[in-house]
N, C-alpha and C positions, 0 to 999 in steps of 0.2 A: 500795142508795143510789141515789137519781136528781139528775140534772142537766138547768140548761134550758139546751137547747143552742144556745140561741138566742144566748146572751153567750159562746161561742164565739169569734165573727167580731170582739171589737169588744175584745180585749183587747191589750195589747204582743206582737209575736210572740216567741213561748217553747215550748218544749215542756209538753203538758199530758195531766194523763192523767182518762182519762174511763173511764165502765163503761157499756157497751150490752150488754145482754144477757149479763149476768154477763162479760164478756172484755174486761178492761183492753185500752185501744187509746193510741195517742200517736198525737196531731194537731199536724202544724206549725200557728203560728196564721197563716200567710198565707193571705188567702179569693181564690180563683181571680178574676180578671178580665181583661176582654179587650174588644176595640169593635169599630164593625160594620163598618166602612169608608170612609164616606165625608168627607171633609173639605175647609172652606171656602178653603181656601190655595192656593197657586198652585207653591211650593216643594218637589218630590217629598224632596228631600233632609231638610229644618227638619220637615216632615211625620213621616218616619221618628224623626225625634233626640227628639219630640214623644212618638210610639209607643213607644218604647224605654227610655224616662223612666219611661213611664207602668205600661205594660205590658209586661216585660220578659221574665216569664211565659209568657204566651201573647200574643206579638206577631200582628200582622197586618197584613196590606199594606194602603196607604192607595190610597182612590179620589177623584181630584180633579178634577170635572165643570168647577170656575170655569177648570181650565188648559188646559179643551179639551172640547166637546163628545161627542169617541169615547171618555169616561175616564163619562159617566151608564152608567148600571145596563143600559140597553138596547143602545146601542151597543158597547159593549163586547164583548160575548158575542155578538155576530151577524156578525164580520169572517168571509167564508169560508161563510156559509151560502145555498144557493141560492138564488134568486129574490129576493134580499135589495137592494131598491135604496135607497142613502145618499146623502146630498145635504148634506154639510158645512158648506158654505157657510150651508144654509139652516136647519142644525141638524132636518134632517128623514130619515125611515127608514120604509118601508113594504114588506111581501110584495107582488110580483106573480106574483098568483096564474094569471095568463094563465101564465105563460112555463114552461119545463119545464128551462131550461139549466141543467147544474150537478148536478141531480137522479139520473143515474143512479151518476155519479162519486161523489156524497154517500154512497148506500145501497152503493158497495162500501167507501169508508172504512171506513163504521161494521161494514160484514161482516166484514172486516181486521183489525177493530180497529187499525187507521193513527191513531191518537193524535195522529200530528204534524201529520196537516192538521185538525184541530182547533184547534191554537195559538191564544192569544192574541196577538198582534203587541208587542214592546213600545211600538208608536205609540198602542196601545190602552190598555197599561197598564204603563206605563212605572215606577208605582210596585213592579209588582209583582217587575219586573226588578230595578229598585236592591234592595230589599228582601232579594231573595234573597242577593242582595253583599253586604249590611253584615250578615247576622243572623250573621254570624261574630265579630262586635263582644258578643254578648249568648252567645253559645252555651250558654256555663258555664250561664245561669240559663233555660235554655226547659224550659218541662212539657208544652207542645205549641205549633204554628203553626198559626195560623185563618188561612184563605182562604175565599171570597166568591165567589156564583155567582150571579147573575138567577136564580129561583124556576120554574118552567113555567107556572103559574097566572099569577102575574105576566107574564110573558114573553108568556102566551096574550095576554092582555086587554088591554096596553099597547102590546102592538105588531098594527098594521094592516095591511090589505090595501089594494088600491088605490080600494077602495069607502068605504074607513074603518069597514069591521067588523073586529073583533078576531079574531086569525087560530085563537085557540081553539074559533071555533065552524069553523073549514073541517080537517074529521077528516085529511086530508090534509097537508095544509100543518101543521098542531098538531103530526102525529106528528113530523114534520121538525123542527121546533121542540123536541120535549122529547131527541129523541134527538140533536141539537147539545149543548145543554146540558148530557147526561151526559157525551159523548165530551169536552168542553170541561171539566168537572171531572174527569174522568180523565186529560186533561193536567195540567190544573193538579196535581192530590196528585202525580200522576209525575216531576213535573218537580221539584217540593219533598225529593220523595224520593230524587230522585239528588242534588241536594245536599246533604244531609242526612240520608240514610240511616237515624237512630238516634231520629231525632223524630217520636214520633204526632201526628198530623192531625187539625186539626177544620174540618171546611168548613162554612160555614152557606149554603142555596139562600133569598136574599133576596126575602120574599113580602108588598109593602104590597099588595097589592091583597086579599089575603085577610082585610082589614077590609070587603070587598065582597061575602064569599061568604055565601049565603042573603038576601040583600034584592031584592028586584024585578025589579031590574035585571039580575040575574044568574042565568040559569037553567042552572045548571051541576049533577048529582046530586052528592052527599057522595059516593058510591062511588065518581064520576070523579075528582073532585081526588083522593082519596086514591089511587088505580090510578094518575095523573097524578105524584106526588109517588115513588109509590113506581117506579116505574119508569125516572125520572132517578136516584135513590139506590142502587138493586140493587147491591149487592156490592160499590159503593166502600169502597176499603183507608183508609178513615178514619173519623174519630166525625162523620156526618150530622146537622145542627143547620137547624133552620126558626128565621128570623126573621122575624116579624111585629110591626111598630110601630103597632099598634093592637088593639084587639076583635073575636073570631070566634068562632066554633064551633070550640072545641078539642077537642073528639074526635076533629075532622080529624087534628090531626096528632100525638093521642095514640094513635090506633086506628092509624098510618101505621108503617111501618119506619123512620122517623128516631129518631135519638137522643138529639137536643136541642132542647129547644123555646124560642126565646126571644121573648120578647112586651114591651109595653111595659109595667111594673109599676111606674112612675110615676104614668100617670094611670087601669091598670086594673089595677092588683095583685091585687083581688079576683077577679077575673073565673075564672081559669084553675080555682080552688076553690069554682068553680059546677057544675063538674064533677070532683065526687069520687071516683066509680068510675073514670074514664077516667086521670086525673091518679094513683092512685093504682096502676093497675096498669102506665102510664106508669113510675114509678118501680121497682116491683117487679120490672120484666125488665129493670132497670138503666139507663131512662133519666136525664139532666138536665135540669135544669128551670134554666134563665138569664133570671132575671130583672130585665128593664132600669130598675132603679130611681135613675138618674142623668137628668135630663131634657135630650133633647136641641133643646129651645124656648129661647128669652129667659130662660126662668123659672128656668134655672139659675144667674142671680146672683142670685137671693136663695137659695138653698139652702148651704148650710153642711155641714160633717163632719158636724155631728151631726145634720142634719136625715136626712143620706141612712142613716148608719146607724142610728135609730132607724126607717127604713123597710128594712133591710134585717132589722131585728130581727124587725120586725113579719109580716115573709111567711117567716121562720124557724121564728117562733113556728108561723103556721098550716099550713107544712108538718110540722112534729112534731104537730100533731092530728089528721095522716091518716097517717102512715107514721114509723118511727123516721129521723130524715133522717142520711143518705150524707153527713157532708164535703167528701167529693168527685163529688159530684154536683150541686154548687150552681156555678153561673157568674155572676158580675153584672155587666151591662155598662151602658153607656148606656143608653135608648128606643130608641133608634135611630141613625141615620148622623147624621153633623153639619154636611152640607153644607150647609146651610141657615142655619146663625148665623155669627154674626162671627166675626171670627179671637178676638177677648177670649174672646167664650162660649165657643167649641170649646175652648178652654186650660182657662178653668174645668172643664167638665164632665171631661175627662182628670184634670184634678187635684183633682177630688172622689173619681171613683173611683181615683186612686192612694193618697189618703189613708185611703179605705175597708180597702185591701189590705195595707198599709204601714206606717198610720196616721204618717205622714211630712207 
């Protein structure tokens, strides 16, 4: 007897029984979801209550750049890193790559593994402090907690030196940079995990720039991003998820040691099943695949319940034509962060996928 498992996600939640491989399974019908982080509000608190609503599941701490410069994707993760000069006022941040101060102190941290001078400040991310406070409010219903890290690739190319080259190409200075960023996500799951103890982790290392890799502009080999990728993820005690809000070469980060790849499947749902071998053997060593089919543009108030899941149907559909699809290996978030729309759009797009999950 066969079933399409694609009408799965889109019925009342109840218990249902299905046959994969000859072995009755029961599936709850709630479909995983969760968002990326960022948000147009200014409110850490109404932010959270928003999160919580939504996705109660697998929450995650909210990033909000409008209520402070050190709260964007760069400033954030760079408090505490040497040669690192910020300029607040001016909403500016560049390596000096003259200077050396800082630097040997840096490489015995990370020798140490000293965790703690990696912190994040909560002046940097103040959400992510309340966050931890109230998720004792939801406890009963968490499957896991997503936390958010600047990407290396990203972090390489967005952030300057004092020449205004991107500090990815000075091997030096790069190495400094990815190995922040790990010790920086090995605070953050540490820090989740002492209060919380009993909840798996999903961190996603946030990568827009990886809509950049392989075009002209960017002469980086496939082998370094991936060596680059994988060596901020090494051994972290959580489920490692790549987000990308756009179009790339995803072998990158299916041939990578991450665990979860998430793209924007809005406006390129297709794309990722251009690559069949890489995506399918992706899947077979137990990755997920979180597809961002909520859009996080203007163009989410004309989107409706049902537009979103008849597109969550439709990349259901084409993942069961490569692989019998995992349940629970499907994630569906937004495209991306939603600090960029209005406080109306960010509410919608939360409440399109709450209603996906829910159907509430």
């Amino acid at each position: 007897m066969t079933h399409d498992l694609s009408s799965l996600y889109f019925i009342p939640p109840r218990v249902i029984e299905i046959s994969l491989d000859s072995n009755a399974k029961s599936i709850y019908e709630e479909t995983m979801i969760t968002g990326i982080g960022s948000f147009p509000f200014t409110s850490v608190d109404q932010t959270i209550d928003l999160i919580f609503s939504t996705c109660k599941g697998i929450p995650f701490w909210p990033q909000l750049p409008k209520r402070s410069p050190l709260e964007n994707m760069y400033t954030t993760f760079l408090e505490g890193v040497p040669c690192i000069v910020s300029d607040e006022a001016k909403n500016t941040v560049f390596v000096n790559t003259e200077g050396t101060d800082g630097i040997e102190e840096f490489y015995e941290n990370v020798a140490n593994d000293n965790i703690g001078a990696f912190a994040v400040s909560e002046r940097c991310a103040p959400g992510f402090y309340r966050f931890l406070e109230r998720l004792r409010e939801i406890e009963d219903d968490l499957q896991f907690i997503k936390c958010q890290v600047t990407g290396p690739f990203s972090m390489g190319l967005g952030l300057k030196d004092e020449k205004d080259k991107p500090v990815i190409y000075n091997f030096a200075f790069y190495d400094i940079i990815k190995k922040a960023l790990r010790m920086k996500a090995k605070w953050m799951i540490k820090t989740i995990q002492a209060a919380y103890p009993g909840v798996d982790i999903i961190i996603f290392f946030d990568e827009p720039y990886m809509v950049s890799f392989g075009s002209a502009y960017i002469s980086i080999p496939r082998e370094e991003v991936i060596a680059s990728l994988n060596e901020v993820v090494e051994d972290l005690p959580a489920r490692r998820g790549i987000h990308v809000c756009g179009n790339t070469d995803w072998s990158v980060p299916f041939q990578s040691e991450i665990d979860i790849v998430n793209y924007d499947a809005f406006a390129y749902l297709d794309t990722v099943f251009y690559f069949t071998e890489d995506l399918k053997g992706f899947l077979d060593r137990g990755g997920w695949i979180a597809p961002g089919i909520v859009p996080s543009s203007p163009e989410v108030m004309e989107e409706t319940p049902d537009t979103v899941r008849d597109r969550a149907a439709t990349f259901v559909e084409k993942i069961a034509s490569i692989t019998t699809p995992d349940t629970d290996s499907i994630l569906f978030t937004t495209s991306c962060g939603l600090g960029s729309l209005t406080d109306e759009e960010a509410r919608r797009a939360m409440e399109l996928l709450k209603q996906l999950a829910y159907g509430e």
